[in-house]
N, C-alpha and C positions, 0 to 999 in steps of 0.2 A: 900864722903862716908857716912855722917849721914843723907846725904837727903835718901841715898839706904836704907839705914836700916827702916826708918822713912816710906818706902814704901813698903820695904817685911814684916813690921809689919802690917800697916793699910789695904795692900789689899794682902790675902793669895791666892787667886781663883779668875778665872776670869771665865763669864757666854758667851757661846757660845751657842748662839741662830741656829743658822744652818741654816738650807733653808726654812724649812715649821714650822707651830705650829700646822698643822694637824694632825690627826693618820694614816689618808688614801694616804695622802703626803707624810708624814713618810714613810710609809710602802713600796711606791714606788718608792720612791727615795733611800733606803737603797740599794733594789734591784737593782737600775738602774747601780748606784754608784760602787756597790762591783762590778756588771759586767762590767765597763767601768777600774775599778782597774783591775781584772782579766786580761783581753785584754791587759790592759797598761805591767804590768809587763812581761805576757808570752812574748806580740811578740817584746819589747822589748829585751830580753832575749834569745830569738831566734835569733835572729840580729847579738845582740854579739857572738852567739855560731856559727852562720855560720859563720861569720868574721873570726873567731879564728883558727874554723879548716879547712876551705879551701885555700891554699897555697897561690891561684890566686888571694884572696882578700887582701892581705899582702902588701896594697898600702896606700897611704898617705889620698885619698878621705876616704878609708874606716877605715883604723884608728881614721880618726875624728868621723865619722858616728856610730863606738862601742861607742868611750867615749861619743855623744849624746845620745844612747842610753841607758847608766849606769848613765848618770845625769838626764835622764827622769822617770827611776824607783826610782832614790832616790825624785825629786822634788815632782811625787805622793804621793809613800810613806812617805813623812813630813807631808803631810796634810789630807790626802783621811781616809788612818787607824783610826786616831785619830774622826774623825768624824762618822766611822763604829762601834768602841768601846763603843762612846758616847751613840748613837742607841740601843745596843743590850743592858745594863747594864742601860739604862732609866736616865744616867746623862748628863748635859752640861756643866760641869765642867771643867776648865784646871787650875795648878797650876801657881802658878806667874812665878814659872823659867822655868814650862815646856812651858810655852807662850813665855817666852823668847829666849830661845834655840830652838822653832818651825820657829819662826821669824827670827831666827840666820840661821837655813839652808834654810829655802825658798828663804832668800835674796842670798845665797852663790850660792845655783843652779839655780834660776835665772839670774842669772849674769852671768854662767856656757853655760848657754843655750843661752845667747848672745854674748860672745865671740866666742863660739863655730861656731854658725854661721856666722861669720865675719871669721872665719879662714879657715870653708868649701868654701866663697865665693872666698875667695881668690887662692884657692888652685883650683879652677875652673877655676878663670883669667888666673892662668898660665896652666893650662893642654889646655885651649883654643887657649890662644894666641901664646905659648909659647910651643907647644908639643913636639920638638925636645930637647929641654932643659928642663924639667918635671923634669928628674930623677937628674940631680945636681941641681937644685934649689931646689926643694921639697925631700930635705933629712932627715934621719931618726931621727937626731938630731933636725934639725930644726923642725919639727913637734912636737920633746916628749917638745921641750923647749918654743914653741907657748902656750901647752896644760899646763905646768908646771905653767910659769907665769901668764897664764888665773885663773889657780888654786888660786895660792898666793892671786893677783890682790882681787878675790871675797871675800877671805875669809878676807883681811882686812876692804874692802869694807862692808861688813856684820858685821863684828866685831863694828866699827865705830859707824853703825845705832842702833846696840843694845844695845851701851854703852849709845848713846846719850838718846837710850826711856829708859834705865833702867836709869837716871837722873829726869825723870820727876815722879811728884807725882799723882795720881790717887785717889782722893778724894772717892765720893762718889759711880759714879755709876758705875759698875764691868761689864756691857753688852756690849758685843762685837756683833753686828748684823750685824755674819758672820761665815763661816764655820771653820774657822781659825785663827789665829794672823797674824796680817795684819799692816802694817805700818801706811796706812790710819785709820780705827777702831781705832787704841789701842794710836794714838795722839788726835782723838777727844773726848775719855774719860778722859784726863789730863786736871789736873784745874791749872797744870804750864803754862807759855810762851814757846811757840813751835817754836817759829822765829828761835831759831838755827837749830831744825831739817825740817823748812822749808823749809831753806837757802844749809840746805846738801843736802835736794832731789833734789830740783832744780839747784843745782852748780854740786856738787859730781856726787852724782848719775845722771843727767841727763848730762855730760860730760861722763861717763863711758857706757849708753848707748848709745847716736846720737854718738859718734866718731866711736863704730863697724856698727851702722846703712848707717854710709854716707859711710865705707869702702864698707859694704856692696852693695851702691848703684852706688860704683865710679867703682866696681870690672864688675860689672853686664853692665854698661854702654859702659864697654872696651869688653868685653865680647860682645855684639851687635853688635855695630864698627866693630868687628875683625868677625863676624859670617856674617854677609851684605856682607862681601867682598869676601864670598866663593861662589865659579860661582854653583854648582850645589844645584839643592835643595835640596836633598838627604844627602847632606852636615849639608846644615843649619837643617833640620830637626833632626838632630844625634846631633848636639851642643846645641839647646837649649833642646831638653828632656833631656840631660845630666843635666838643670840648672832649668827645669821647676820643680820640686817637690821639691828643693830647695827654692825656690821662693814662692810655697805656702806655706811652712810651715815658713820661714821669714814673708808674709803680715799676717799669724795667730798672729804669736807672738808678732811683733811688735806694732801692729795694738789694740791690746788689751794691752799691756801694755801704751801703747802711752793716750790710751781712758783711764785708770784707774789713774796712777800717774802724769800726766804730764798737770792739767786743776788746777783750782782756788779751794781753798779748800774747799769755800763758795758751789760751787757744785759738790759734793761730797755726792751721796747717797747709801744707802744699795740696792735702787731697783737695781739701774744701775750699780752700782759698783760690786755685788755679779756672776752676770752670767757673766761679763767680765773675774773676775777675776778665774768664771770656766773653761773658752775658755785655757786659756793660762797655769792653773795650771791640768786639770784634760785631757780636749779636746787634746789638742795638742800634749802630750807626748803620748796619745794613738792611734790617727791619723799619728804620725810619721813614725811607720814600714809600713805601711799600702802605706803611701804616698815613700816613699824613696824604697819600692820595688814593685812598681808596675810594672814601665816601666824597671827596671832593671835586666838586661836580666839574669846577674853572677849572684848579689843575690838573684835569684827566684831560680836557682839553685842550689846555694849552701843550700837554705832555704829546696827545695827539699828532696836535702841528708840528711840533719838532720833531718827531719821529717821523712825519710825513715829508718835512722840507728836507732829511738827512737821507730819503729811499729818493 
C-alpha cells in the first residue's frame, strides 16, 4: 500500500503518443479510426438485435455469437473513444487510474473473446459430430454457465495483472508509445523489477490462453475427421462453411496476440507491436459481423428484417 501511494503521487498522467505526430496523419487516421468505430459498433449491434428477435436464432451457436458480439463493442469501445477524444480536445493525456481501469477491461474482454471462441469451437465439435444429440448436450444451462464462468475467470484474471502494474513504481518517463494502456508499454516504463509480472504473463496468462487455443484446435481437428468421412461433397461443403469464418476470425486473433505478448521482452517494439495490437483490438471486432454473416444463410436473414423493420 505505500509503494501505491508513493506512485499516484509521483505519476498523476500518463502521455499517450498515439499512431502519428503528423497533422496530416492525424487528420487521417481520426477519420479512418472513428469509421472503422462506427462499423464496429453498428454491425455488431445488428447481430445482437437480429439474434434477439428472430425466434429461429434462439440456438446455442448464436447465443455465443450475441455475447461475441457485446464483448466486441465493449473491447473497441475501451480503447478507440479514448483515443478520438484525445484528437478532438488536442491532449494525450490519461489519468493514472483511468490507465489503470482502461487496462482492467481490455484485459477482461480480451480474455472474453478467447474463451468465447473456444466455446463457439466447441459447440461446433458437437453439432458436427454429434448432431442427433446437439440439443441434450448443448443446453440452455450449460451454455449461460460456459459464458458465466468465462466471465468470472477474466475478470479475476484482469484484476491480478492490474493489481500486480499498480505495484510497480514509475519513475520518470510517463510516455506510453501507443494508443492505449498496454501491458507491454506501461512495464517498460517501470524503473521496478518486473520478473513477477513477467512470470504471470508467461505462466497465468499464457496457460489461460493456449488451454482455449489447443481446445480450439483438438475441436476443429475432430471436426475434420468426422467431415472426411461424409461420402458426399455437398456434405462436406455444408460442414466446414459452418466452421470456416470461425476459423478466420480465430487465426486473426490468435495470430496477433500470439505475435505481441508471447516473444522476449528484449524485442518488443512500438513499430511492430502497435499495428498488431490494432489487428486484434480495432480490426477484428469490426470484421467479425462481416465474416460471421456472410455465408450465413438465417442471419443474412434475419439481418434483412431488421434493416427492413428500422426503413
Amino acid at each position: 500500500m505505500p509503494m501505491v501511494r508513493t506512485n499516484q503521487s509521483s505519476v498523476s498522467v500518463f502521455i499517450l503518443l498515439g499512431l502519428s505526430w503528423q497533422p496530416q496523419q492525424q487528420q487521417f487516421l481520426f477519420v479512418l479510426f472513428l469509421s472503422m468505430y462506427l462499423a464496429t459498433v453498428l454491425g455488431n449491434l445488428l447481430i445482437i438485435l437480429a439474434i434477439s428477435t428472430d425466434a429461429r436464432l434462439h440456438t446455442p451457436m448464436y447465443f455465443f455469437l450475441s455475447n461475441l458480439s457485446f464483448v466486441d463493442v465493449c473491447f473497441s469501445s475501451t480503447a478507440v473513444p479514448k483515443m478520438l477524444v484525445n484528437h478532438v480536445l488536442g491532449s494525450q493525456t490519461i489519468s493514472y487510474s483511468g490507465c489503470f481501469t482502461q487496462l482492467y477491461f481490455l484485459i477482461v474482454f480480451a480474455y472474453m473473446d478467447n474463451f468465447l471462441l473456444a466455446v463457439m469451437a466447441y459447440d461446433r465439435y458437437v453439432a458436427v459430430c454429434y448432431p442427433l444429440h446437439y440439443t441434450t448436450k448443448m443446453t440452455h444451462q450449460l451454455c449461460a454457465l460456459m459464458v458465466t464462468l468465462s466471465w468470472v475467470i477474466a475478470s479475476l484474471h484482469a484484476l491480478l495483472h492490474t493489481v500486480l502494474m499498480a505495484q510497480l513504481s514509475f519513475c520518470a518517463d510517463k510516455t506510453i508509445p501507443h494508443f492505449f494502456c498496454d501491458v507491454v508499454p506501461l512495464r517498460k516504463l517501470s524503473c521496478s523489477d518486473t520478473h513477477l509480472n513477467d512470470m504471470m504473463i508467461l505462466i497465468v496468462a499464457g496457460l489461460l490462453m493456449i488451454a482455449p487455443f489447443i481446445c480450439i484446435l483438438i475441436s476443429y481437428g475432430l471436426i475434420a475427421c468426422a467431415v472426411l468421412k461424409v461420402p458426399s461433397t455437398k456434405g462436406k461443403w455444408k460442414a466446414f462453411s459452418t466452421c470456416g469464418s470461425h476459423l478466420a476470425v480465430v487465426s486473426l486473433f490468435y495470430g496477433t496476440i500470439i505475435a505481441v505478448y508471447f516473444k522476449p521482452s528484449s524485442s518488443h517494439s512500438a513499430m511492430t507491436d502497435t499495428p498488431a495490437t490494432l489487428l486484434y483490438t480495432v480490426v477484428t471486432p469490426m470484421l467479425n459481423p462481416f465474416i460471421y454473416s456472410l455465408r450465413n444463410k438465417d442471419l443474412k436473414g434475419a439481418l434483412r428484417k431488421v434493416i427492413g423493420m428500422k426503413r
